[in-house]
C-alpha positions as CSV (number, residue, x, y, z in Angstrom):
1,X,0.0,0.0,0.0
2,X,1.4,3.2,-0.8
3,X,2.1,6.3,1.8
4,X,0.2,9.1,1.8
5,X,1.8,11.4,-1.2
6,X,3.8,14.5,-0.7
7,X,2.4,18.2,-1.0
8,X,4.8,20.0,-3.3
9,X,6.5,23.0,-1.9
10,X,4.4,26.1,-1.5
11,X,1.3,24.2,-3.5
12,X,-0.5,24.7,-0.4
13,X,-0.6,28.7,-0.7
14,X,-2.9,27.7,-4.1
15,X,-5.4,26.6,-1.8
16,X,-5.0,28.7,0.5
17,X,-5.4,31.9,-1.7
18,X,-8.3,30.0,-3.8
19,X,-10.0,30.0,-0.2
20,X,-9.8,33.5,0.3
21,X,-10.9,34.3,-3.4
22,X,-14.3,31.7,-2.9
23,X,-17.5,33.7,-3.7
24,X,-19.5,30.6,-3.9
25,X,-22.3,29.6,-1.2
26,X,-21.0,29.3,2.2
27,X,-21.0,25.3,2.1
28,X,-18.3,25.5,-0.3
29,X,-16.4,28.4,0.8
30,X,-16.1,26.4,4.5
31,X,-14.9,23.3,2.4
32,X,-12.4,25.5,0.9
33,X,-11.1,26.3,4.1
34,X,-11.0,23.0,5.8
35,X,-9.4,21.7,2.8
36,X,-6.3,24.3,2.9
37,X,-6.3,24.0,6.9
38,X,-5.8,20.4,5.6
39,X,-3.1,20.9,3.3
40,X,-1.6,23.4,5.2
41,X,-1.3,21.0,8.6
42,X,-0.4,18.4,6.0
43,X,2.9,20.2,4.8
44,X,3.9,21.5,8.5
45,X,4.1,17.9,9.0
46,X,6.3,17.2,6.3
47,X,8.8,19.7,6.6
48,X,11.7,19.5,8.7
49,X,11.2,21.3,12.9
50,X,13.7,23.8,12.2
51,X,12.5,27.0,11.4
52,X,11.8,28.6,7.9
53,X,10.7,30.7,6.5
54,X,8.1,28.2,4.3
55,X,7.2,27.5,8.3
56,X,6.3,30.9,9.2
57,X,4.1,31.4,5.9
58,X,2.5,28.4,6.8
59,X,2.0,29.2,10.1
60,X,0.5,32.2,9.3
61,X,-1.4,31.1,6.6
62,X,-3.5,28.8,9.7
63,X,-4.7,31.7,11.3
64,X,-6.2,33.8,8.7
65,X,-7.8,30.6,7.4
66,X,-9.1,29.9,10.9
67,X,-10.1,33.1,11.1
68,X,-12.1,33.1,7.7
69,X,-13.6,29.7,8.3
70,X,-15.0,31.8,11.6
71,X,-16.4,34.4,9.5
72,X,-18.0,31.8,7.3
73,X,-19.7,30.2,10.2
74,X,-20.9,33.7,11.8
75,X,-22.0,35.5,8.4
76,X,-23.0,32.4,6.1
């Protein structure tokens, strides 16, 4: 059975700016989210513990999206 495949480098930002972009219904704009939190979590795990700067995006990158997935919720 193969292992779960690799996220390319920085392929998670296309998600996570396709989520911010969303002006669909708020079903799929939340899916949107939860798919780049996904992806996002996914790559943090795949990336070495020291520190980058690809770390730090990513990192960043969490809490907006947690923040919009809020927004979602509360407004949609």
């Amino acid at each position: 059975m193969p292992g779960p495949s690799k996220i390319q480098p920085k392929h998670w930002r296309d998600f996570y700016t396709a989520a911010f972009r969303s002006d669909g219904d708020v079903f799929i704009r939340l899916l949107q989210v939860s798919v780049a939190i996904s992806l996002c979590i996914s790559r943090l795990l795949e990336i070495s513990q020291k520190r980058s700067s690809e770390r730090e995006e990513i990192a960043v990158s969490l809490n907006d999206l947690k923040i919009l997935g809020g927004l979602y919720r509360k407004y949609g």
